[in-house]
C-alpha positions as CSV (number, residue, x, y, z in Angstrom):
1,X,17.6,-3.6,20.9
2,X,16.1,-3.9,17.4
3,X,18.6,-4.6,14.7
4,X,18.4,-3.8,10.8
5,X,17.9,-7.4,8.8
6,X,20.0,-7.6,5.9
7,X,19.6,-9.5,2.6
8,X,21.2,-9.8,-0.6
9,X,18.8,-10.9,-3.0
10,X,18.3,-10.7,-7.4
11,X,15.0,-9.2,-8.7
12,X,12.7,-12.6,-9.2
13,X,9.7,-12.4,-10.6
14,X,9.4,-15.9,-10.7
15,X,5.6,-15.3,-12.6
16,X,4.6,-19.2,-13.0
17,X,1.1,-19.3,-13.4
18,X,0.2,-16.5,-11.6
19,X,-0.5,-12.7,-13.1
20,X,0.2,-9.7,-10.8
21,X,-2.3,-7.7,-12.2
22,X,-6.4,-8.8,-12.0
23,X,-8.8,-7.7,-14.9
24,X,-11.2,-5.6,-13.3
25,X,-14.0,-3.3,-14.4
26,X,-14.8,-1.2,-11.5
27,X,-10.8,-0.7,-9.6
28,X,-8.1,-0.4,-11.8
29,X,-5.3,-1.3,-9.5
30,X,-5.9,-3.9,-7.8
31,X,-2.6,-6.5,-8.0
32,X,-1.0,-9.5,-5.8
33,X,2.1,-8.5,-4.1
34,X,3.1,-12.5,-4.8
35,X,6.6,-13.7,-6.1
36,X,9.1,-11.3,-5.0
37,X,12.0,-12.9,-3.8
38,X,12.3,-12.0,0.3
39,X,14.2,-13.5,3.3
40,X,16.4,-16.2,2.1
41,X,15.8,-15.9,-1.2
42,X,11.8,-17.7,-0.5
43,X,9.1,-15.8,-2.4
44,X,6.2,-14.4,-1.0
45,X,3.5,-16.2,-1.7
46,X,1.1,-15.7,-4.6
47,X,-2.9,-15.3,-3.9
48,X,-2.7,-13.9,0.0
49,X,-2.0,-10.5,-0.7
50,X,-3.4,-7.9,-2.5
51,X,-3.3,-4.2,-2.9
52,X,-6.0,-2.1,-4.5
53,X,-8.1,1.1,-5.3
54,X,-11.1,1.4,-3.6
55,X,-14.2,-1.6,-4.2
56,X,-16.8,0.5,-4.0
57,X,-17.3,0.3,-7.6
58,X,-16.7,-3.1,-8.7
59,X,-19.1,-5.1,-11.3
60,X,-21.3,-8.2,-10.2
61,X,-18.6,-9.9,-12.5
62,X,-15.8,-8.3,-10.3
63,X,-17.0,-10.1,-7.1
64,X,-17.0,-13.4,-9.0
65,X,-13.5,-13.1,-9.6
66,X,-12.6,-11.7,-6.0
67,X,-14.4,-14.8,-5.0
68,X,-12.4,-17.2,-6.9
69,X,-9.4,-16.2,-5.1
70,X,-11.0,-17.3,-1.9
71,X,-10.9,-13.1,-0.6
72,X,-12.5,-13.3,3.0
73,X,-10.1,-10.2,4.1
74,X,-10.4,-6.3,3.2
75,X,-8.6,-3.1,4.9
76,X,-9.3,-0.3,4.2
77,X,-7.9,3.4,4.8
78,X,-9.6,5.4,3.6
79,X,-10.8,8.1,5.7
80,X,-14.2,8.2,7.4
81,X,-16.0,10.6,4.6
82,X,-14.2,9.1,1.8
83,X,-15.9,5.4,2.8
84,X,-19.0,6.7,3.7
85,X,-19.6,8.6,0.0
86,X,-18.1,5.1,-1.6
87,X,-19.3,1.9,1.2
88,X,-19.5,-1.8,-0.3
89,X,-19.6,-5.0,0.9
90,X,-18.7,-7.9,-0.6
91,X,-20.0,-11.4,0.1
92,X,-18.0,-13.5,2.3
93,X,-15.3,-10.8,3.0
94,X,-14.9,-9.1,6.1
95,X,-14.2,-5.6,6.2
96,X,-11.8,-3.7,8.8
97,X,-11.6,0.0,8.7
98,X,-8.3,1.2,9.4
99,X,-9.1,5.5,8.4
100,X,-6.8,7.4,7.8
101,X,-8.0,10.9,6.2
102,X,-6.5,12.3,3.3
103,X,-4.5,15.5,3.7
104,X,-2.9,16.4,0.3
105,X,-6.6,18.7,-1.4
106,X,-6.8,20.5,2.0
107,X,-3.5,21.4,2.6
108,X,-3.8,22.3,-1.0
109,X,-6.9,24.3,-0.4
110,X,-5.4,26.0,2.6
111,X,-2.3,27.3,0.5
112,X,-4.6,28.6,-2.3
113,X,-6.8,30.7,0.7
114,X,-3.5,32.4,1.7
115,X,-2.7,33.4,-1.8
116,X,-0.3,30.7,-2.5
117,X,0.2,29.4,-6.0
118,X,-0.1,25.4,-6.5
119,X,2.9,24.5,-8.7
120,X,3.7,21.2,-9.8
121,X,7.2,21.5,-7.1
122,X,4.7,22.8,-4.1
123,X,2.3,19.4,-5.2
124,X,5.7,17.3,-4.7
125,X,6.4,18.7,-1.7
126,X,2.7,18.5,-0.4
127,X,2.9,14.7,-1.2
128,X,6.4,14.3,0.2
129,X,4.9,15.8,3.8
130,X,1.9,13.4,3.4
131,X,4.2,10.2,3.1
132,X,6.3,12.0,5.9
133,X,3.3,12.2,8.2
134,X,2.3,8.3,7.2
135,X,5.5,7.1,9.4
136,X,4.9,9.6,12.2
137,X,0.8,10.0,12.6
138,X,-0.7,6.7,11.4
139,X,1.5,4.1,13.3
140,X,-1.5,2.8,15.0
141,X,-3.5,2.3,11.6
142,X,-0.3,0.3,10.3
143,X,0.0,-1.2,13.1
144,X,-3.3,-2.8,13.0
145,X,-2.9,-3.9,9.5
146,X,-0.3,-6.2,10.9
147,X,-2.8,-7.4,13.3
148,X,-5.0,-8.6,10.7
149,X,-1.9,-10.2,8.6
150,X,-0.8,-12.0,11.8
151,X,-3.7,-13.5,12.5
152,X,-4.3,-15.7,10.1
153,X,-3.3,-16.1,6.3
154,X,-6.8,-16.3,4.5
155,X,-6.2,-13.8,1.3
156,X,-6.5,-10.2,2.3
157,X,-6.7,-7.3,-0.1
158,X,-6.1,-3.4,1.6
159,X,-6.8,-0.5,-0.2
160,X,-7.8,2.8,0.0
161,X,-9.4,5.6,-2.6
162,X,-6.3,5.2,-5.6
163,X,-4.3,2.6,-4.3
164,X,-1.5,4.7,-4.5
165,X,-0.3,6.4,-1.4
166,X,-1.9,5.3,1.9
167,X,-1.7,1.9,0.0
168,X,1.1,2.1,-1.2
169,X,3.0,3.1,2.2
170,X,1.6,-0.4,3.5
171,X,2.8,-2.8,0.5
172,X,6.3,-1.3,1.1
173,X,5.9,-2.0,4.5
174,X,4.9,-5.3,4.1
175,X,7.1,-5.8,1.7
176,X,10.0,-4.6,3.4
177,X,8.9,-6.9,6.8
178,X,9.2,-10.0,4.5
179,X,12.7,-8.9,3.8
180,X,11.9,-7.7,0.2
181,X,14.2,-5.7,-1.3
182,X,14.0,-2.1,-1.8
183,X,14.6,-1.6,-5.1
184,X,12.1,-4.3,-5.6
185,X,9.7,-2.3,-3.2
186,X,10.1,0.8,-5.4
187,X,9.3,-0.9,-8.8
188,X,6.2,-2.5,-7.2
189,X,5.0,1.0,-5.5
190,X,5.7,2.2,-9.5
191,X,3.3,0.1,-10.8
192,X,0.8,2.4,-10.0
193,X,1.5,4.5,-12.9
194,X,0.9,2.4,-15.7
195,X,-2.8,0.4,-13.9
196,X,-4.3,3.3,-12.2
197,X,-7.2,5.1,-13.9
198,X,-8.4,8.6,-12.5
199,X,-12.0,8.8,-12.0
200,X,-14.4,9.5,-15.1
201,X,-15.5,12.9,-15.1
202,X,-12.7,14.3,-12.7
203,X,-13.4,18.1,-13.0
204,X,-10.6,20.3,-11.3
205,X,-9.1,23.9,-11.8
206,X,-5.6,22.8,-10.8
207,X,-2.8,23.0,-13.6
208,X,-2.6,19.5,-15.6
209,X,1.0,19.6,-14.3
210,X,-0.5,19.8,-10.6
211,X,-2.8,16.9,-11.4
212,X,-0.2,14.6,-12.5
213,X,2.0,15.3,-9.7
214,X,-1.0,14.2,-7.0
215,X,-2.8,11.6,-9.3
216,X,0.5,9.6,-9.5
217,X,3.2,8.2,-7.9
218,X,6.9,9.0,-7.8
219,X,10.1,7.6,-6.5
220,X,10.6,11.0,-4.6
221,X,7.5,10.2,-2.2
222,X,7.8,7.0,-0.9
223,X,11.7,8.0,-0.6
224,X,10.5,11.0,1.3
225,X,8.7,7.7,4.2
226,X,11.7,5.6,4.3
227,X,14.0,8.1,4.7
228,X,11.8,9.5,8.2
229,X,11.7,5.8,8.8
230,X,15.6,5.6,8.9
231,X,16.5,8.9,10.5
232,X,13.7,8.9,13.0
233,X,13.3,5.1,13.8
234,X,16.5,4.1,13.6
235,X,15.3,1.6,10.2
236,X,12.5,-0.2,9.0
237,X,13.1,-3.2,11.4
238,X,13.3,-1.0,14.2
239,X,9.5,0.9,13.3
240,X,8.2,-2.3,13.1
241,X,9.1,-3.4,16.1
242,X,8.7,0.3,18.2
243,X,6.0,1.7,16.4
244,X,3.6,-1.0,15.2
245,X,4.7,-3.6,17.5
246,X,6.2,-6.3,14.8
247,X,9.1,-7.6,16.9
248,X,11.1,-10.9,15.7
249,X,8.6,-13.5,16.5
250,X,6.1,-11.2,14.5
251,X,8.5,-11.3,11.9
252,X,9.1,-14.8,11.7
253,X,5.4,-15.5,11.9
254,X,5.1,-13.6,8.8
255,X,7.6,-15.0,7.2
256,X,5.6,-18.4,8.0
257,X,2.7,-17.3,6.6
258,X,3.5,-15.3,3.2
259,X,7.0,-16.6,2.2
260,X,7.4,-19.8,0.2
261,X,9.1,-22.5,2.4
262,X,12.5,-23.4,1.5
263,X,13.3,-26.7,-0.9
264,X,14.2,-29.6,1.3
């Protein structure tokens, strides 16, 4: 029987010499998930773990950098089209495809066929089904993203088109495994709104208030995962270990690997 972990811990940035954020031309939101405070108050640990928009784009000067931080690791969801119009490789990094195939423009698309208006509540609630169907449909594609964290703890980055949703569903799992908080969780799925940059030349017929709804992030969406996670799963300990097969020794060899070790 799987049991919900519990712990009381304060905000800590705790930034030393590190910066969450990496200046890159070609993805815009691409950030270490380092120096949250998680179980026992240890941090997780700067320069392992990385979240990102897609690579496809990045500069010569780019992989340089993603170099430097010894990156040998990328995941990506995106789904099969979506990497197939975008591909890259990057020099000393494998690559894992983990697809999992966007929903939100052809649900859209389907509503506008039937005569259905797109309003900026409809987008919300088109996003909140996505994030809804995340817990449900793509346990298996989570699940092997703790595959690849548990295996080893060379620096990994997973992405997939924005770095937003998909993504951002994976950080807070992550996250929440190391015994993050969730308020903490939130700010850092948040982020999103002040790095990510929409693609140049974006050309849509969809209301500006439509656009902002799907090209960003809100509290209301990743809410919309947890709380499916809780009612239907019983808690986020309790998916872990059902659905994507992180039981306690999974746990604690992740809490080996990412989290600070304690003072002696």
């Amino acid at each position: 029987m799987c049991h919900e972990r519990v712990t009381a811990l304060n905000y800590s940035d705790r930034m030393q010499d590190f910066s969450r954020t990496l200046s890159l031309t070609g993805a815009s939101n691409f950030r270490d998930l380092g120096g949250y405070a998680g179980l026992d108050g240890r941090t997780v640990r700067w320069r392992r773990l990385f979240r990102s928009d897609h690579l496809a784009a990045l500069t010569p000067q780019d992989a340089q950098v993603l170099a430097g931080l010894g990156l040998t690791r990328s995941v990506d969801f995106r789904g099969l089209v979506e990497s197939a119009a975008q591909s890259y490789a990057l020099p000393q990094v494998r690559y894992h495809a983990l697809p999992i195939e966007p929903t939100v423009v052809q649900r859209a698309k389907e509503l506008a066929v039937a005569g259905q208006q797109i309003t900026a509540p409809v987008a919300v609630g088109l996003m909140q089904d996505t994030y809804r169907a995340f817990v449900s449909d793509n346990a298996q594609q989570f699940a092997g993203l703790f595959e690849q964290l548990l295996a080893e703890d060379s620096p990994l980055v997973f992405h997939c088109t924005a770095g937003k949703d998909r993504t951002g569903f994976a950080a807070a799992l992550i996250l929440l495994a190391l015994g993050v908080s969730r308020e903490v969780v939130m700010q850092d799925y948040l982020l999103t709104n002040a790095l990510y940059r929409r693609p140049a030349g974006l050309v849509s017929s969809a209301p500006q208030e439509v656009l902002n709804v799907i090209w960003r992030v809100q509290e209301d969406f990743l809410e919309a995962a947890l709380r499916a996670v809780d009612q239907d799963h019983g808690g986020v300990q309790c998916y872990l270990e059902r659905r994507l097969g992180v039981d306690d020794a999974a746990r604690n060899r992740l809490a080996q690997l990412y989290l600070q070790p304690l003072p002696e």
